[in-house]
N, C-alpha and C positions, 0 to 999 in steps of 0.2 A: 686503505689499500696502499702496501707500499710501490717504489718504481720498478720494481722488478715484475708484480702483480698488473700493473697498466703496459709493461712493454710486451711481457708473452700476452697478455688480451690482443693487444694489438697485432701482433706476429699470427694469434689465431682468426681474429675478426678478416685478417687478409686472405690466409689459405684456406678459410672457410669459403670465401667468393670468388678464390681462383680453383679452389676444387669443384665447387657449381659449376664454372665456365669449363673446366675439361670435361664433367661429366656428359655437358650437354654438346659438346663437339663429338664425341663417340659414335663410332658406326651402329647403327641401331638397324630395322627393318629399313628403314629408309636410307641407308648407303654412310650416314654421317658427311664427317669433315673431306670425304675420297667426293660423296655426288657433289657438296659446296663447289669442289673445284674440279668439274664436269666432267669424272669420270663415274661410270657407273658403278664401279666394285674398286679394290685394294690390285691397283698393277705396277710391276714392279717396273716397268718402263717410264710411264710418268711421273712418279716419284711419290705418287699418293699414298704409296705402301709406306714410302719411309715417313711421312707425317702421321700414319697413325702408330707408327712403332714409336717415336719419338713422343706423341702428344700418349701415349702409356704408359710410356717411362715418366712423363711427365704428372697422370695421374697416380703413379704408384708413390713416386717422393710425395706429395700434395697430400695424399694422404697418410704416408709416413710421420708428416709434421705436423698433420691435423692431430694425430693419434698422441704426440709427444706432447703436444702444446694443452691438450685434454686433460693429460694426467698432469702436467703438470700446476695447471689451473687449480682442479680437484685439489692437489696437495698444498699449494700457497691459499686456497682458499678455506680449506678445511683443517687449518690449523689456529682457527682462531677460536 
């Protein structure tokens, strides 16, 4: 494996466990990251709303670079 092959693993081996951790912040049946910090739903007063707008954006790129860093794997790995 060249250095190029161990730096994207590593750049994936990280957005793989920070894509875990936003998935499981997400508002589900149970309120998500808005009940964590004790409001019952997404209100635009206490700010809750803007932390799940942001922690989305936040899953979207995460998984943007999961998606890059895949193919790119596949390709440095599958040219041997």
């Amino acid at each position: 494996m060249g250095v190029l092959t161990i730096v994207v693993l590593v750049i994936h081996i990280t957005v793989s466990a920070g894509l875990v951790l936003a998935v499981l912040l997400h508002a589900g049946k149970g309120g998500g990251i808005s009940s964590v910090l004790g409001g019952a739903g997404s209100s635009v007063f206490t700010g809750s709303y803007i932390v799940e707008k942001n922690l989305d954006r936040i899953t979207i790129v995460l998984a943007s670079v999961f998606a890059v860093t895949t193919l790119l794997l596949v390709w440095l790995l599958g040219t041997k």
